[in-house]
C-alpha positions as CSV (number, residue, x, y, z in Angstrom):
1,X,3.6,-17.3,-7.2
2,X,0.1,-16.9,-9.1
3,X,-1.1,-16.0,-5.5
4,X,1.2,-12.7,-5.2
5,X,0.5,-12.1,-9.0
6,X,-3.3,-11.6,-7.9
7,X,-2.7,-10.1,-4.9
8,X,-0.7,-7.0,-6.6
9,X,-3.0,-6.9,-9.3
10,X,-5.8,-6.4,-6.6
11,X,-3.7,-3.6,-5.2
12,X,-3.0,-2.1,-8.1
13,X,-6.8,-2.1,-9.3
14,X,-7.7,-0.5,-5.6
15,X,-5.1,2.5,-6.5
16,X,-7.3,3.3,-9.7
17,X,-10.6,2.8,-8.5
18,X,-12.5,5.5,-8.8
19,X,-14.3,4.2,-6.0
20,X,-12.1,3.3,-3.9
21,X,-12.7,5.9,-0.9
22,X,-16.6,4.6,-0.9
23,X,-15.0,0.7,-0.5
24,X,-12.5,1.7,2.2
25,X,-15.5,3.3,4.3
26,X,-17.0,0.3,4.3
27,X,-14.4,-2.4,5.1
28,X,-12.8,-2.8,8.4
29,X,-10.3,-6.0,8.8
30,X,-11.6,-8.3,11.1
31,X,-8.7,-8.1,14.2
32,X,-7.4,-11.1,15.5
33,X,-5.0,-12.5,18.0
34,X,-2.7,-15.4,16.6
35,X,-4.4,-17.8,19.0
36,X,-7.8,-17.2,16.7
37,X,-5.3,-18.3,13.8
38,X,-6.4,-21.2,13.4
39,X,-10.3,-20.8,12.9
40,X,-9.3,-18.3,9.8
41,X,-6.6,-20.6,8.2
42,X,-9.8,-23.4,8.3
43,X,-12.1,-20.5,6.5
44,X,-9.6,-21.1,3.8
45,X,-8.9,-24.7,3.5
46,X,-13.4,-24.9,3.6
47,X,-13.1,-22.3,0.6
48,X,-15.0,-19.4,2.6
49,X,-12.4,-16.9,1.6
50,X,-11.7,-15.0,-1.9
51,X,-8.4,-16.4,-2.4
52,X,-6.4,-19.9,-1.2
53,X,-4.5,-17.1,1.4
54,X,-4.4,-14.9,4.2
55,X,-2.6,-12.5,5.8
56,X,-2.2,-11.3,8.9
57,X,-0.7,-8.0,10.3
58,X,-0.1,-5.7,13.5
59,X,1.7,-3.1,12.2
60,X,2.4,-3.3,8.7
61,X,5.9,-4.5,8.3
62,X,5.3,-7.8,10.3
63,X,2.8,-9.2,7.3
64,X,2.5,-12.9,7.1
65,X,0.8,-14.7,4.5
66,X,-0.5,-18.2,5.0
67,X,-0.7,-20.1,1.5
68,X,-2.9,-23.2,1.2
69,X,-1.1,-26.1,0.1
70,X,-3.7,-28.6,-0.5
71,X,-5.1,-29.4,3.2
72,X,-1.7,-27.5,4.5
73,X,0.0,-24.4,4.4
74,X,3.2,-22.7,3.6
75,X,4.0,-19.4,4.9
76,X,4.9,-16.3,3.2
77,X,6.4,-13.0,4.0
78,X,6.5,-10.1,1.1
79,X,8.6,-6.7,1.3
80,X,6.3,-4.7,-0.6
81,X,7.4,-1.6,2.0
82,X,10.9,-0.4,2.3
83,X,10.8,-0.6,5.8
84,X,10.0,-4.4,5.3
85,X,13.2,-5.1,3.7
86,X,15.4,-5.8,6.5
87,X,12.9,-8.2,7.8
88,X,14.0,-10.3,4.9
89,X,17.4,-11.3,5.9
90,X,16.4,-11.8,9.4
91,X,13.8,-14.2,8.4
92,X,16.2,-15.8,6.3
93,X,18.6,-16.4,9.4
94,X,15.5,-17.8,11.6
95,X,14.7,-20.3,8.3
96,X,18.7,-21.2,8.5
97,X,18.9,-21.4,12.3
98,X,15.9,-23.6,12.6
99,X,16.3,-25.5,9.4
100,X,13.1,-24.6,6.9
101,X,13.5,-25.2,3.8
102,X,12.6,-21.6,2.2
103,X,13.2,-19.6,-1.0
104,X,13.6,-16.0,-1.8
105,X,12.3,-14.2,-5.1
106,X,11.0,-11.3,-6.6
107,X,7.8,-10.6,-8.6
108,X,7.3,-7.3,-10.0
109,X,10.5,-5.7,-8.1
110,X,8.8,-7.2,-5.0
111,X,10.8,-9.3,-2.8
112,X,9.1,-12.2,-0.9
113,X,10.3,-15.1,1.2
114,X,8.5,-18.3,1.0
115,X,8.7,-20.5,4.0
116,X,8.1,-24.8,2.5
117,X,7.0,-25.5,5.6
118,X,3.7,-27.9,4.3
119,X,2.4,-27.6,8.0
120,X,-1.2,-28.5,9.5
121,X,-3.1,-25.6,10.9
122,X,-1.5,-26.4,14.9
123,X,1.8,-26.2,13.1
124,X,1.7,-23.3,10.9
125,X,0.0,-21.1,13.6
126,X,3.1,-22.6,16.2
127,X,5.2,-21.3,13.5
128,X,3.2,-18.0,13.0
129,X,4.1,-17.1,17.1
130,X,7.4,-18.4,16.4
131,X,8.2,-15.7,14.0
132,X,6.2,-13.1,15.2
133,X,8.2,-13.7,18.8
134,X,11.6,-14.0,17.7
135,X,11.9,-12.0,14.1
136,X,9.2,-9.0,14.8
137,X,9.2,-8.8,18.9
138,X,5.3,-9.3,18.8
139,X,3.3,-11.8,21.6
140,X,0.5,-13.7,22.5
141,X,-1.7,-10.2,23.4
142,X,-0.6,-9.0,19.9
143,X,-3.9,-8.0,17.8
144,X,-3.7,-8.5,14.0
145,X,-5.8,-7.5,10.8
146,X,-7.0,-10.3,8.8
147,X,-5.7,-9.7,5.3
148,X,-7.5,-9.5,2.5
């Protein structure tokens, strides 16, 4: 939960950044397909990224956050868009249907689902195409933004 606290402070700092339009110039997120997963999700367990996290994305409601969990990973989804919101019952269904362990919460009016999967990198990207297959109608040629 302390990762989502920093992740909308971070947001929220970007918003009132007077600099912000200078910083967004010069960032692009590095794009991705999910079989490249695995080589970012190892950037984090060596400690090469800013936070014990990342995200990917295709379209901006199919966010999933992958969550070190000492040398595995959980993963995360977070409605911080109302267009995100239905997402969150159908990922509950999939968690049900397939039988992961998973809790729901909110953090500052945020709603995010927490998958306890504690699953090696092969696993957690399997489970990444999973639900980007079956709960978001992505696939394999997909291209995602590494987040943040």
């Amino acid at each position: 939960m302390n990762i989502f606290k920093s992740i909308i402070n971070s947001v929220k700092k970007l918003g009132t950044n007077d600099k912000t339009e200078k910083r967004r110039d010069r960032f692009t997120a590095k794009k991705i397909q999910l079989e490249e997963l695995s080589e970012e999700l190892n950037l984090v367990l060596e400690g090469k990224t800013d936070f014990n996290f990342i995200g990917i994305t295709a379209n901006g409601y199919d966010s999933l956050f992958f969550v070190r969990n000492d040398e595995k990973f959980n993963v995360e989804f977070r409605a911080l868009k109302k267009i995100q919101l239905p997402y969150l019952e159908l990922l509950e269904k999939f968690a049900s249907k397939n039988h992961i362990k998973f809790e729901t919460e909110k953090l500052d009016r945020i709603p995010y689902l927490s998958f306890k999967t504690n699953t090696s990198i092969p696993e957690t990207v399997e489970f990444a195409k999973r639900i980007q297959r079956e709960v978001f109608g992505n696939n394999d040629s997909t291209i995602y933004k590494v987040i943040p």
